[in-house]
N, C-alpha and C positions, 0 to 999 in steps of 0.2 A: 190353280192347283192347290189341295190343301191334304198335305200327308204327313202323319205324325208315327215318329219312331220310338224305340227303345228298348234299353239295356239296360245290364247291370256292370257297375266298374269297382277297381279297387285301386287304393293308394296307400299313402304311409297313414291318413287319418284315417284306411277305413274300409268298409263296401257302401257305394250309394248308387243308386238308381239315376240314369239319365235321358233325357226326354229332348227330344227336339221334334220341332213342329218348324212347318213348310207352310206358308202359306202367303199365295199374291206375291212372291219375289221377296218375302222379306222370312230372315229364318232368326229361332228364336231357341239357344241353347239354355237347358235348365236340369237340375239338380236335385235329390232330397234323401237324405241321410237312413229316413226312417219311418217307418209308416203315421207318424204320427207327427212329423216334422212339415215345416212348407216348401213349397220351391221355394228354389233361389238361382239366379243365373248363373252361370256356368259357362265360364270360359275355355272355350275348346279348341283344344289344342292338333297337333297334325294325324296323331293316333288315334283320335276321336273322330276327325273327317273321313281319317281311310275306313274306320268300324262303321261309319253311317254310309259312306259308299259302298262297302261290302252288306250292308243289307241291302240296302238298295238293291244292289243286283241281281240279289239273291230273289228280290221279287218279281224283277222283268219277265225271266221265263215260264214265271208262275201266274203270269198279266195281272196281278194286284196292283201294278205303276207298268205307264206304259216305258216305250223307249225314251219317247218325249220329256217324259216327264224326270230320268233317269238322268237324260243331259242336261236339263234344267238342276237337276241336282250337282254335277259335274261345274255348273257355270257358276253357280253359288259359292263354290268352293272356291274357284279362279278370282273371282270379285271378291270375296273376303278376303285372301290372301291377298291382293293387290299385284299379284304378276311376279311375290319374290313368296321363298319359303316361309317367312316371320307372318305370323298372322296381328290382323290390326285387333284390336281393343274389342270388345263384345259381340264380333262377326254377325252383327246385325245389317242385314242391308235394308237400304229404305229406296222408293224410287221415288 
């Protein structure tokens, strides 16, 4: 499975662009300020899983991501968080 999302976020520094990519089981949150800036990773917090899960589903009944691949998104989030609410350090899964 290799599915790449994105949006735009705001905070107290700002508005910046965020990207995450899906791919082979491992997910990779990232960032960029400005069009002329680089990524940088981006650690993503609970608000950020439900806005990528709410795209996500947004695409099921449009079949741009199957159901499969939707729970697959669902399981990444269960494994980064580790089974509590606190999410671990760079929610990078490797297998």
């Amino acid at each position: 499975m290799s599915i790449e999302f994105g949006w735009w976020s705001k905070d107290d520094d700002g508005k910046f662009q965020i990207n995450v990519r899906i791919h082979g089981g491992n997910i990779e949150w990232t960032r960029k300020s400005g069009h002329w800036q680089s990524w940088e990773k981006y650690p993503a917090g609970d608000a950020d899983w439900e806005k990528l899960l709410g795209e996500a589903a947004r695409r099921v009944p449009r079949r741009l991501i199957s159901p499969k691949q939707y729970d697959a998104i669902k399981s990444l989030r269960d494994r980064s968080f580790g089974g509590n609410t606190t999410p671990k350090q760079g929610h990078e899964i490797k297998e």
